[in-house]
N, C-alpha and C positions, 0 to 999 in steps of 0.2 A: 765961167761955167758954174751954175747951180746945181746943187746935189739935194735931194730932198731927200734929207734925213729920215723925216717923219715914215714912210713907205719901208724903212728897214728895224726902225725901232719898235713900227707895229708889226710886223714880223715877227720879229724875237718876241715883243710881248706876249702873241698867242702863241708862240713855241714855249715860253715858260711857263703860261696854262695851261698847257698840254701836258708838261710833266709833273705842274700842281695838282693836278686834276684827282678829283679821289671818286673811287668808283665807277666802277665799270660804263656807265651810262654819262655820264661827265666826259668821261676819259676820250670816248668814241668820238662824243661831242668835240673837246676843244682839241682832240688831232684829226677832223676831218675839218675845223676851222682853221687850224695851222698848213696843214700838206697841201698839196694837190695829190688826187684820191691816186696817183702812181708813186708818190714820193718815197725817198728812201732814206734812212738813217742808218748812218755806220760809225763805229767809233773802236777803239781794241778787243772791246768783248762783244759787239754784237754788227752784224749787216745784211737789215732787213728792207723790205720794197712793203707798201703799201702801209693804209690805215689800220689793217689787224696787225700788224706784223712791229708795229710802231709803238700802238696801243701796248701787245706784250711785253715789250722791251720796257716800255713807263711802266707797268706794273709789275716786272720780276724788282727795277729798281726801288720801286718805292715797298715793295717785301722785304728786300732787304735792307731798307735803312728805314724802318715806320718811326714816324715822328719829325722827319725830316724835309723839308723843301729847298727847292732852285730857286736863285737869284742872282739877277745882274751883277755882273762888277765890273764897273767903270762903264763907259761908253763905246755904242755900238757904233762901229765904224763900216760904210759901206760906197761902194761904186758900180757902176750897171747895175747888173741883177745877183752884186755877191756883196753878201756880209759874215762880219767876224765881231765876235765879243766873249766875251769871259763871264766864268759865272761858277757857283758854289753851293754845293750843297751843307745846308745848314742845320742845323739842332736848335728845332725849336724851343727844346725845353733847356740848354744852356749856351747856345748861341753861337758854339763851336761848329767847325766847317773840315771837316776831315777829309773829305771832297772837293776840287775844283777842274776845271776844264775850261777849256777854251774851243770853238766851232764855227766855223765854217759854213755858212748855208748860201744856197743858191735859190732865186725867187722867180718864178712863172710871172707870166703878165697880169693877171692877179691880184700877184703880191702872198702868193701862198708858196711854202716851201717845196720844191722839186728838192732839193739835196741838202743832207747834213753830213758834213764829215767832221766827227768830233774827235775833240783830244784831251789826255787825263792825264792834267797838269801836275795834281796832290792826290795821293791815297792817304787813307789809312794805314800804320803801322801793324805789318801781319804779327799776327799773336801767337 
């Protein structure tokens, strides 16, 4: 049995543009490239359905962490229409990742995400 990887790794790549995404017109953009326009993201602090709802979630995160971006760690693993990969948010300006999580996504025929169920691996140390 062959598994085409490719179909899950482009997945995640435009779900990690979706959270790169800066500004509101970007943003719309690359999570109406990511989802299917019903899709839902949920993780401990947030679980919302569609593309506005999705959008807010990217942009309370990236208010609260400015200067920071998502990225892959390690490789994305998938079968059918579900993938899992790990990933961090980073400090652009010194490289630190106070952030990490690992998610769960389910993929429409597509190849756009229907579901995220995320999980937060690493916090930051409350102050």
């Amino acid at each position: 049995m062959t598994v085409n990887t490719d179909r899950y790794e482009s997945a995640v790549a435009r779900y990690l543009e979706a959270w790169n995404a800066t500004g509101p017109e970007a943003r719309e953009k690359a999570v109406a490239a990511a989802w299917a326009a019903d899709g839902s993201y949920t993780d401990p602090l947030a679980d919302v359905r569609g593309h506005d709802g999705i959008a807010a979630v990217i942009a309370a995160a990236q208010e609260q962490f400015p200067g920071f971006s998502f990225r892959l760690l390690g490789a994305v693993d998938g079968h059918r229409d579900i993938a899992r990969f790990r990933w961090e948010l980073v400090n652009e300006a010194d490289g630190s990742a106070p952030v990490a999580g690992s998610d769960v996504i389910t993929l429409d025929g597509e190849g756009r995400i229907r579901q995220v169920l995320g999980f937060l691996d690493r916090l930051p140390a409350a102050e």
